[in-house]
C-alpha positions as CSV (number, residue, x, y, z in Angstrom):
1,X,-9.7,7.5,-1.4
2,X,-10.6,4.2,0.6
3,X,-12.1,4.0,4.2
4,X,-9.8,2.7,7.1
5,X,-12.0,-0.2,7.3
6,X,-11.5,-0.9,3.4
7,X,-7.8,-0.7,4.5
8,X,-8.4,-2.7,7.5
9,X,-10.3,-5.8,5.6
10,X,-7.7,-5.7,2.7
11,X,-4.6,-5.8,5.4
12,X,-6.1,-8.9,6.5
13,X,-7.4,-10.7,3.6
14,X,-6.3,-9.3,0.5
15,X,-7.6,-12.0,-1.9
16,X,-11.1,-11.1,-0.4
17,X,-10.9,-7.9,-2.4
18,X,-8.5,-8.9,-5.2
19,X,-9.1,-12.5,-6.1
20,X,-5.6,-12.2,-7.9
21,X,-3.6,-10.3,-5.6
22,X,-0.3,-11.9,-4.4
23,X,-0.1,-9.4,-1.2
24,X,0.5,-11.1,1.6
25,X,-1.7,-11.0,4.1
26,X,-0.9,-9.1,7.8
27,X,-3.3,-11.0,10.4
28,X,-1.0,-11.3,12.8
29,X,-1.9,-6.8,13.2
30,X,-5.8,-8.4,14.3
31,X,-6.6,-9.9,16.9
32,X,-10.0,-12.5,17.4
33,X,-12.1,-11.5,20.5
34,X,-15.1,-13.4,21.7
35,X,-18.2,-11.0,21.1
36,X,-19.5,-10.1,25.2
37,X,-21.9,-7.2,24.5
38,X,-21.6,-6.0,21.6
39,X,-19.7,-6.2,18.7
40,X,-16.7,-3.9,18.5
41,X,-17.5,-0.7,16.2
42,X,-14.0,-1.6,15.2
43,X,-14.5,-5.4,14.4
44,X,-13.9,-5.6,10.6
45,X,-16.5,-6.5,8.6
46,X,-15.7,-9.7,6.6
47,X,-17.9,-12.5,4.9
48,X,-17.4,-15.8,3.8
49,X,-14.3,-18.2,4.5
50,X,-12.7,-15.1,6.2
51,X,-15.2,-14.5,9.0
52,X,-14.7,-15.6,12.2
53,X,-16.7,-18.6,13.9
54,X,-19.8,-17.0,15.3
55,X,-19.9,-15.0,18.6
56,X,-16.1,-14.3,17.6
57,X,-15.1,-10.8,16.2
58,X,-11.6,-9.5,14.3
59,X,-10.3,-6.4,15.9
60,X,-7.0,-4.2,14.8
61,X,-4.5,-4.2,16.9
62,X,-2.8,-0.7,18.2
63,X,-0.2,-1.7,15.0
64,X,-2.8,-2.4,12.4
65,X,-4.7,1.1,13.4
66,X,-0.9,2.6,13.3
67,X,-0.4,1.3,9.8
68,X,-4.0,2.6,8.0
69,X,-3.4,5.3,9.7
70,X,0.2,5.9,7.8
71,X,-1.3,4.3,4.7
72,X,-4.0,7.3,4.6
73,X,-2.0,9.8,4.9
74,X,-0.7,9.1,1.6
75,X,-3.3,10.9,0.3
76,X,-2.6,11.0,-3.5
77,X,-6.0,12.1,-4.7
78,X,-4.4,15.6,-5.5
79,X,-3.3,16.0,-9.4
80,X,0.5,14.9,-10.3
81,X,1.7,17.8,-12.1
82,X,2.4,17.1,-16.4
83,X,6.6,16.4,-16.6
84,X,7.8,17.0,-19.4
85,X,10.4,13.9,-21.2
86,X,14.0,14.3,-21.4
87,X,14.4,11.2,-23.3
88,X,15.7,11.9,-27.0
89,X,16.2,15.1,-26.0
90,X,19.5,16.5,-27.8
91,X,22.1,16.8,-25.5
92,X,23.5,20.0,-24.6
93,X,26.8,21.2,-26.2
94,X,30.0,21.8,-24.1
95,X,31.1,24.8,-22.7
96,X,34.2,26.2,-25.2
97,X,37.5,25.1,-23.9
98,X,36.3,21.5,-22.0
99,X,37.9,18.4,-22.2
100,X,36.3,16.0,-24.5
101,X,34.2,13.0,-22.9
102,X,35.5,9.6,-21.9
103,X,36.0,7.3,-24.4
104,X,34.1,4.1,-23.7
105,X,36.1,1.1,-22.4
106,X,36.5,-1.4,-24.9
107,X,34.6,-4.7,-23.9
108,X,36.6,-7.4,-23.0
C-alpha cells in the first residue's frame, strides 16, 4: 500500500513517479508557502524541476489531505476472491411450456 505522502507527491506531479503517465496533474489541491521556521512536516518532498525555489515549501491543501485520505481507504491489499467464467458456458434450457425466444431483427 503507498504512504500519503507517496499519494501526495504523485497528485502533484505524476510524471515525477511515472515518466509515462498521462494523469493529469492536481496542483491547484497545494499550496506554495515561504519556509519561516521550519519546514512544514507536511511539505511534500520533491526533487528536481518540481521543487520549489529555495526557502519556498509545497503544502496540501485541506482538499488534497481530503482526497489521500479517500484514496487510502481503498484499501485493496486484501485477496479478490477466484470467479469462476460464465463465458461459453452452455446456456440453460427452458422451463417446459415457455414461449420460444425472440427471433432476431433482420438487418436492414
Amino acid at each position: 500500500m503507498y504512504s500519503a505522502a507517496w499519494h501526495h507527491v504523485h497528485l502533484y506531479s505524476p510524471r515525477s513517479i511515472n515518466v509515462d503517465s498521462n494523469m493529469p496533474s492536481y496542483r491547484f489541491l497545494y499550496e506554495r508557502h515561504r519556509i519561516s521556521d521550519a519546514r512544514s512536516a507536511d511539505a511534500l518532498q520533491l526533487t528536481g524541476s518540481d521543487a520549489p525555489p529555495e526557502g519556498w515549501e509545497i503544502v496540501p491543501s485541506f482538499d488534497a489531505k481530503c482526497l489521500v485520505a479517500y484514496l487510502m481507504s481503498l484499501n485493496q491489499s486484501h485477496p479478490l476472491n477466484e470467479v469462476r467464467s460464465v463465458a461459453g458456458a452452455p446456456a440453460a434450457p427452458a422451463p417446459a411450456g415457455s414461449p420460444p425466444p425472440p427471433s432476431p431483427a433482420p438487418a436492414k
